[in-house]
C-alpha positions as CSV (number, residue, x, y, z in Angstrom):
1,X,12.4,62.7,210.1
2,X,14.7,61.8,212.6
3,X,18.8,61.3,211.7
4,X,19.9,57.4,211.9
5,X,20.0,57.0,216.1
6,X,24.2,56.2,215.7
7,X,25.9,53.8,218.2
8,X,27.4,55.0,221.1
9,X,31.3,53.9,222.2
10,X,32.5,54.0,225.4
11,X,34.7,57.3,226.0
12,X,37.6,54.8,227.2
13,X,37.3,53.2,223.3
14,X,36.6,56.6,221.3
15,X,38.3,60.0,220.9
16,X,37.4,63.3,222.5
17,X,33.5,63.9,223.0
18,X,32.4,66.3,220.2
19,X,30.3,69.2,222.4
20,X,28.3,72.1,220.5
21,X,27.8,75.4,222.4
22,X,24.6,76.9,220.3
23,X,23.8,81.1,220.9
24,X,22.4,83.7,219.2
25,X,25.5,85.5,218.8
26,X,28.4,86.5,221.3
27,X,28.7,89.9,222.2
28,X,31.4,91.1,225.3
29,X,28.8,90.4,227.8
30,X,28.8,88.2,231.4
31,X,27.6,84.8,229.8
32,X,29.7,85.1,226.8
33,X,33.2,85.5,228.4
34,X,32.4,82.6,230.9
35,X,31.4,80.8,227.6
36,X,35.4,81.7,226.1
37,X,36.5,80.6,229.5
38,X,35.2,77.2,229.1
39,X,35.8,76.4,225.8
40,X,39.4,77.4,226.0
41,X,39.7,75.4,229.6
42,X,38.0,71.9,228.4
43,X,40.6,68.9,228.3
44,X,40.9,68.5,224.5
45,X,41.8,64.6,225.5
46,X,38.2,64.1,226.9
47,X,36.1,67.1,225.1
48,X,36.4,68.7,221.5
49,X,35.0,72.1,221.5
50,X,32.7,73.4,218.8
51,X,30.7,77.0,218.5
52,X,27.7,77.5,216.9
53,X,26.1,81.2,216.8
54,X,22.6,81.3,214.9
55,X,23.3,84.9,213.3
56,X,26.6,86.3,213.6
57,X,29.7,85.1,215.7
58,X,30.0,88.6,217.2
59,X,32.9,90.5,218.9
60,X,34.1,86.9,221.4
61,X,32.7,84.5,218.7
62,X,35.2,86.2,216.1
63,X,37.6,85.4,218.7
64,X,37.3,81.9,219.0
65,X,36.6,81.3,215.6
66,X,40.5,81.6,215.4
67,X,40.9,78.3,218.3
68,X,38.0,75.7,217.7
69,X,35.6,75.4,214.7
70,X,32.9,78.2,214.7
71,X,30.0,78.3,212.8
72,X,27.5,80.9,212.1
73,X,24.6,82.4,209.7
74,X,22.1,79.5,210.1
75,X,18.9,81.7,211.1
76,X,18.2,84.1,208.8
77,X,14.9,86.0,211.0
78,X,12.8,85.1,213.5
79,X,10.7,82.8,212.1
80,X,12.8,81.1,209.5
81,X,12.3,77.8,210.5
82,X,14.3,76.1,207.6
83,X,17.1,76.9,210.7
84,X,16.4,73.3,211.7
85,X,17.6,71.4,208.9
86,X,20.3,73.3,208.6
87,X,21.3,73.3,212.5
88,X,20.3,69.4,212.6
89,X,22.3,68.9,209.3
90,X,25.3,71.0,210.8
91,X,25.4,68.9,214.0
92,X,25.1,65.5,211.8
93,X,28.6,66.1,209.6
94,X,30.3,67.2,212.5
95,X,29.3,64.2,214.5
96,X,28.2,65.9,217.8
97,X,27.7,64.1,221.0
98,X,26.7,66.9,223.2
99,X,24.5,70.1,222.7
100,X,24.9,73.1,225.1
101,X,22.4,75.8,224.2
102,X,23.8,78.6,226.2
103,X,21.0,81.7,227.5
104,X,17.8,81.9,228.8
105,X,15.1,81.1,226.3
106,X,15.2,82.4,222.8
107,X,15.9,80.6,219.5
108,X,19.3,79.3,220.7
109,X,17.3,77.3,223.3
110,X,14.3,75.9,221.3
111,X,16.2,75.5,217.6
112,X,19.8,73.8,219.9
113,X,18.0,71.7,221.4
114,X,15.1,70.3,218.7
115,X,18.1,70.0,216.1
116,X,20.2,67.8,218.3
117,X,17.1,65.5,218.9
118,X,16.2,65.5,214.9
119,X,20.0,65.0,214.4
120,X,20.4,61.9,217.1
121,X,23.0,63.5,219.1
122,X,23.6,61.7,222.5
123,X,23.4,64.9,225.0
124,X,21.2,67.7,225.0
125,X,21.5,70.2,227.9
126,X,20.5,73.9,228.3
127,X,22.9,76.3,230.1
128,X,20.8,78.9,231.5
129,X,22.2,82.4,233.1
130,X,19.8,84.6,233.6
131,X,16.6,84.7,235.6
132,X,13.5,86.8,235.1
133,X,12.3,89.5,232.9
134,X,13.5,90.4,230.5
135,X,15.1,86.3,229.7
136,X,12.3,83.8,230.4
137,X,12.0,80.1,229.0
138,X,8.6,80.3,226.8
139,X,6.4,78.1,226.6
140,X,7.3,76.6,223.4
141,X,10.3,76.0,225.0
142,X,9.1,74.5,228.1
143,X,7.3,71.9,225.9
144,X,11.2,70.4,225.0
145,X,11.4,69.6,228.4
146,X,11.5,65.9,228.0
147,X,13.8,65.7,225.3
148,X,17.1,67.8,227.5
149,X,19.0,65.5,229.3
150,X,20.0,68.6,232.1
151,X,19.1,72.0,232.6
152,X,22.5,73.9,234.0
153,X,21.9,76.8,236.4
154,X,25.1,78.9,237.8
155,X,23.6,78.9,241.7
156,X,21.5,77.0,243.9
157,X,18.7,80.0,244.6
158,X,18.7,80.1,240.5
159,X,18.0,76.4,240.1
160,X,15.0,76.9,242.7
161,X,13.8,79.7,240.5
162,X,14.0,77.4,237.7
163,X,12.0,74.4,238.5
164,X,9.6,76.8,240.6
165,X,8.8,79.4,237.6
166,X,10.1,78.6,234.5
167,X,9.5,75.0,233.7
168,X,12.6,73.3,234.4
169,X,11.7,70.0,235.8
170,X,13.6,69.9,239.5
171,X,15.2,66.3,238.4
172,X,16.7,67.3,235.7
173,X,18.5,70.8,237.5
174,X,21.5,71.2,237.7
175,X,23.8,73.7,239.7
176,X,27.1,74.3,237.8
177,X,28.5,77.7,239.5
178,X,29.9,80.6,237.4
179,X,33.4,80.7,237.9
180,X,36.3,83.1,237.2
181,X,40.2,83.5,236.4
182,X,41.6,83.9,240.3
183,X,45.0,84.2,238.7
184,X,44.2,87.0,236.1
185,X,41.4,88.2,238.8
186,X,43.4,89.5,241.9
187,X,44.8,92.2,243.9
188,X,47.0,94.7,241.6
189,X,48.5,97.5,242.6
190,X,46.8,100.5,241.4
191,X,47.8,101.6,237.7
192,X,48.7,105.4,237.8
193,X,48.8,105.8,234.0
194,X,45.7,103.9,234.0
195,X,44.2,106.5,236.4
196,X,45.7,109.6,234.8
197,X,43.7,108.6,231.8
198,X,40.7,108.0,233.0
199,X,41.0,111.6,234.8
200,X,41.2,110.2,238.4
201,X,42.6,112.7,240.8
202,X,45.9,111.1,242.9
203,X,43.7,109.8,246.3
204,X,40.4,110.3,245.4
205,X,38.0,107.4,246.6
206,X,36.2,105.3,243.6
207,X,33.3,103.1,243.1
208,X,32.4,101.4,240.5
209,X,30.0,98.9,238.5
210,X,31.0,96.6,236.0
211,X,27.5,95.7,234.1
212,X,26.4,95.8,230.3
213,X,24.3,99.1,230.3
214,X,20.8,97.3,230.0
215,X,17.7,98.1,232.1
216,X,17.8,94.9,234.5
217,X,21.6,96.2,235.5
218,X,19.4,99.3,237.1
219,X,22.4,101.9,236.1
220,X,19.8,104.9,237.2
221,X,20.2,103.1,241.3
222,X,23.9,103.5,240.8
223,X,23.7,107.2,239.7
224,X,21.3,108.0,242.7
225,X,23.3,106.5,244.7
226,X,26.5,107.9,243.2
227,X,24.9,111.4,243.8
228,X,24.2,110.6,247.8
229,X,27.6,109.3,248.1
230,X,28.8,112.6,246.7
231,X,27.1,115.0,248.9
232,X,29.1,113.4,252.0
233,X,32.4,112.6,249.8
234,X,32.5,115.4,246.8
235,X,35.9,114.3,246.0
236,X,34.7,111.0,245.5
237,X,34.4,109.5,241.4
238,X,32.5,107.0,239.9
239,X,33.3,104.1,237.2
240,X,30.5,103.1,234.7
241,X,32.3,99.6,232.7
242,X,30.5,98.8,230.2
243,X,27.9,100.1,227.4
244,X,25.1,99.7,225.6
245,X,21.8,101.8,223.7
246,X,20.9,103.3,227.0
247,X,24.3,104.9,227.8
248,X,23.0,108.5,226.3
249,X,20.0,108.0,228.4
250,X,22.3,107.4,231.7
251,X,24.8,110.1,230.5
252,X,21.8,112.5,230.5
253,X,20.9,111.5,233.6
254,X,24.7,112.3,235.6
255,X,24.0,115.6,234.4
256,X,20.5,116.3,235.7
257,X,22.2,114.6,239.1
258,X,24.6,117.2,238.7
259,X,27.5,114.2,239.1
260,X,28.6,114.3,235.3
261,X,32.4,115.8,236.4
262,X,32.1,113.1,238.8
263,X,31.2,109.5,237.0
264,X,33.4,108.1,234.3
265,X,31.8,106.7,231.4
266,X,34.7,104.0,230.1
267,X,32.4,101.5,227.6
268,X,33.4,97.8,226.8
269,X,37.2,97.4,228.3
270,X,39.5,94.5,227.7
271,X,41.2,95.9,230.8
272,X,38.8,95.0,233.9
273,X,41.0,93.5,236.0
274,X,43.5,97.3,236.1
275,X,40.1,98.7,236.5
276,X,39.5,96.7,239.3
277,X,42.7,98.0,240.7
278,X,41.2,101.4,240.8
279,X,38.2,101.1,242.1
280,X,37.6,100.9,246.1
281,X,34.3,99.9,246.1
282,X,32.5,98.1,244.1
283,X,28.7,98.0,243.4
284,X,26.1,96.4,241.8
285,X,22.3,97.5,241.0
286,X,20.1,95.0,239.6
287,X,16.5,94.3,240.0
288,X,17.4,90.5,239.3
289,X,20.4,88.8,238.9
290,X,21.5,84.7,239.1
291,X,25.3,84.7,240.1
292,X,27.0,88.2,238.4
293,X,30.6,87.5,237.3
294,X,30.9,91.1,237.5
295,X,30.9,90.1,241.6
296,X,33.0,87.3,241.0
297,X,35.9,89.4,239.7
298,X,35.7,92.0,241.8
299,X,35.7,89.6,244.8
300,X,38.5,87.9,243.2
301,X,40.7,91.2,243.1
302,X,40.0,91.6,246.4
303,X,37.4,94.3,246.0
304,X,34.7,95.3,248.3
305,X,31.3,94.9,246.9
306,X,27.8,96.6,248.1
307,X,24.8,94.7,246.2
308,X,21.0,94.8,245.8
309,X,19.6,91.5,247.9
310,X,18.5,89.9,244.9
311,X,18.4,86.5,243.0
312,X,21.1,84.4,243.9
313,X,23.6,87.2,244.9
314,X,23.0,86.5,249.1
315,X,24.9,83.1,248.1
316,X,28.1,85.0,247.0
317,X,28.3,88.2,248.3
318,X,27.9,87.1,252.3
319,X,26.4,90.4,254.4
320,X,28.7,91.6,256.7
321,X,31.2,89.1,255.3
322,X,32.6,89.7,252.1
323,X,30.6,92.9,251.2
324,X,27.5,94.6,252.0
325,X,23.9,93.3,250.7
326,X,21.1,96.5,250.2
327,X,17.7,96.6,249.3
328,X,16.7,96.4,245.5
329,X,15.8,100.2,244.6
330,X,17.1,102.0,248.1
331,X,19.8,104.1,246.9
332,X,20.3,105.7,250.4
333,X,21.3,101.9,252.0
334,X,23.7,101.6,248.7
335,X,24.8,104.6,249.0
336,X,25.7,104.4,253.1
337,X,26.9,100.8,252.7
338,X,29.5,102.7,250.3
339,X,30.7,105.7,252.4
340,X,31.5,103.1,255.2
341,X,33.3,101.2,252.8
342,X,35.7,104.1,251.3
343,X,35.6,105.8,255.4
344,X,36.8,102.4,256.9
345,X,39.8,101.2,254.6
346,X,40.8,98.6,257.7
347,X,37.0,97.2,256.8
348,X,37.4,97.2,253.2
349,X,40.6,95.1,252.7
350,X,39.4,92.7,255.2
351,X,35.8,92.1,253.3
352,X,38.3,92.2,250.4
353,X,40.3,89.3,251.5
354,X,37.1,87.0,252.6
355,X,35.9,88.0,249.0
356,X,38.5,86.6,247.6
357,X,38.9,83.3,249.8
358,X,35.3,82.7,248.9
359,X,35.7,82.9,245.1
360,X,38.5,81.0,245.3
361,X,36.6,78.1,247.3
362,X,33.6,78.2,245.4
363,X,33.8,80.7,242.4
364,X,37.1,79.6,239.9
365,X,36.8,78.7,236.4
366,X,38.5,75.4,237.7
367,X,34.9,74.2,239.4
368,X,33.3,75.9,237.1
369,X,35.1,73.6,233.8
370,X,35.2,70.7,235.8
371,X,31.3,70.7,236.3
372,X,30.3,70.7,232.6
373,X,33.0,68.0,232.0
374,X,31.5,65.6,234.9
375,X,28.2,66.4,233.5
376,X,28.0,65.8,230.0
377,X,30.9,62.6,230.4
378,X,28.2,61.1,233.1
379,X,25.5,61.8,230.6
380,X,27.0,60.5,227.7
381,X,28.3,57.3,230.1
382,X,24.6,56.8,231.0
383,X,23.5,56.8,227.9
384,X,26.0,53.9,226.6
385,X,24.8,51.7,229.1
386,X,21.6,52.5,228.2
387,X,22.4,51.5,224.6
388,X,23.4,48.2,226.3
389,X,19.7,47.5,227.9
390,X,21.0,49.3,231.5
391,X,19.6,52.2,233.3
392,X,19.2,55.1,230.8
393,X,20.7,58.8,231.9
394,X,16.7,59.8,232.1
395,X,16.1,57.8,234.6
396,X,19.0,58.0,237.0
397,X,18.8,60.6,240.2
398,X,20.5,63.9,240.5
399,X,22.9,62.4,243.3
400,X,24.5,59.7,240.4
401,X,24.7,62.5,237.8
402,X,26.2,65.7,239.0
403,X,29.3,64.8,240.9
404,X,31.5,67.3,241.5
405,X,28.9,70.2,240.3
406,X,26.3,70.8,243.0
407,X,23.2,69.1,243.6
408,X,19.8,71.5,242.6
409,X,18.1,71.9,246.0
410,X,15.0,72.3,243.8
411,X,11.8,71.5,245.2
């Protein structure tokens, strides 16, 4: 049974809009820091944070469980669907007027989203990251289409990709770009501490990738590469951030490349930005990707980048431009795209310096926070006059409720 449908007041006569992110849980990962980055950024005068991870607040959820309410536990296994109740329950004593179900399909998407209808909250919208294998929207939740008020993707080839193969009805896409820190993301000069313990030799060349060790990254295209670019440049090394189950699988696989001496295994690092400092080129793999933050940063600090053509990554990285695009799967383009890189230093800190220009146009956490802010205020406006026998938010075009986000360019 449906909550009690509540009354609506106008955000100029009420406090703070109550929003609910809902995930799974929140490891270190690409969505889950832009995730911190927008709940700690929201104007607590318009927006009242709230986190909600299904089955354990994980590494960043433990984190901001110490700065907003956080609540976690609620789904038990897969199929324990008393995780309604108990979600729709949650969301009724806290009084929420917004659900964000954050990731692409999943129980965060289909239990978010049916316990804020049960529960009568005002907004329901999906922010969805990823596109492709291995995240897809299912079908069962394709069939709760009708009751989200916006489906948020992070670049305009991604919302296409959306309404085209995953159910996401084109009116209701929106494009809210991924954005990053330009003040903690930017050029630093190189830490040689840093680089003595990582085992860097004084002037050799690095690349590096900055991508959760899972299959979609493509790690094994990195190596391949990594081994062409040391045939020509032996003294060259290479930076692996980030980990995961397959990093004994990839480990194995420097050796039989015979690049092991060469490529630096670091894990999860709280230090990216130093990294960044180190690292002369930076690359990135994947068969499929929406709009990496990984490429964000590294732009930002003024970086190079060389990335597969793929997804929504030709709208950030510009060929020529601010980096080098390849071919998904052709380690000897990646791996030539990189030599030039680290042979022309004049060429690399000018792509460097567009890089950044171009994040910091289109790529901050500034556009990024005030997107979701415009978005669900204009939603929860729309419905309040829809309360009062006016236009309802379902029924009102893309142009009236995106504003400072970007329009979906879906068709």
């Amino acid at each position: 049974m449906l909550f009690r449908r509540r009354k609506l007041i106008a955000r100029e006569d009420r406090g703070p809009l109550r929003v609910m992110f809902v995930i799974t849980y929140m490891p270190v990962g690409g969505a889950e820091v832009l995730l911190v980055d927008l709940i700690r950024r929201l104007d607590r005068s318009q927006f009242q944070p709230e986190l909600c991870c299904l089955k354990r607040l994980g590494p960043l959820g433990e984190v901001l469980a110490g700065e907003i309410p956080a609540f976690a536990g609620l789904l038990a296994q897969k199929y324990d669907f008393a995780v309604l109740g108990r979600l729709a329950r949650l969301m009724q004593s806290r009084r929420i007027d917004a659900v964000v179900t954050v990731g692409t399909g999943g129980d965060k998407m289909f239990w978010g989203r049916l316990a804020g209808r049960l529960a009568a909250v005002p907004v329901i919208c999906s922010a969805l990251h990823s596109s492709g294998l291995p995240d897809r929207v299912e079908l069962p939740n394709r069939l709760l289409a009708p009751m989200t008020d916006a489906f948020i993707a992070v670049a305009g080839e991604h919302a296409r990709f959306l309404a085209e193969h995953e159910g996401c009805p084109a009116a209701k896409v929106r494009v809210i770009p991924n954005g990053v820190d330009v003040d903690r993301f930017r050029a630093l000069p190189p830490s040689h501490s840093l680089r003595a313990e990582l085992n860097l030799p004084e002037g050799a060349p690095v690349a590096g990738i900055v991508a959760a060790l899972r299959a979609e990254k493509h790690h094994e295209l990195f190596l391949r590469a990594a081994a062409l670019v040391a045939r020509r440049l032996p003294e060259a090394r290479f930076l692996v951030v980030g980990d995961g189950p397959r990093r004994a699988t990839l480990e194995a696989l420097a050796r039989d490349l015979s690049i092991d001496k060469s490529v630096r295994f670091v894990g999860t690092r709280n230090d990216v930005p130093e990294l960044l400092s180190l690292v002369d080129v930076a690359v990135l793999t994947s068969h499929m990707e929406s709009n990496p933050v990984s490429l964000l940063e590294a732009m930002a600090s003024e970086t190079p980048v060389v990335a597969t053509r793929v997804g929504s990554v030709p709208e950030t990285v510009i060929d020529g431009k601010t980096g080098f695009l390849a071919a998904p799967g052709d380690a000897d383009e990646i791996a030539e795209r990189v030599v030039r890189l680290l042979d022309d230093p004049g060429l690399a800190r000018r792509m460097g310096r567009a890089g950044r220009e171009q994040v910091v146009a289109h790529g901050s956490v500034e556009r990024m926070v005030d997107g979701y802010e415009h978005l669900i205020g204009e939603i929860y406006d729309a419905k309040c006059r829809g309360h009062n026998g006016q236009t309802s938010a379902a029924h009102r075009s893309t142009s009236e409720l995106i504003g400072p986000g970007e329009r979906t360019g879906a068709r």
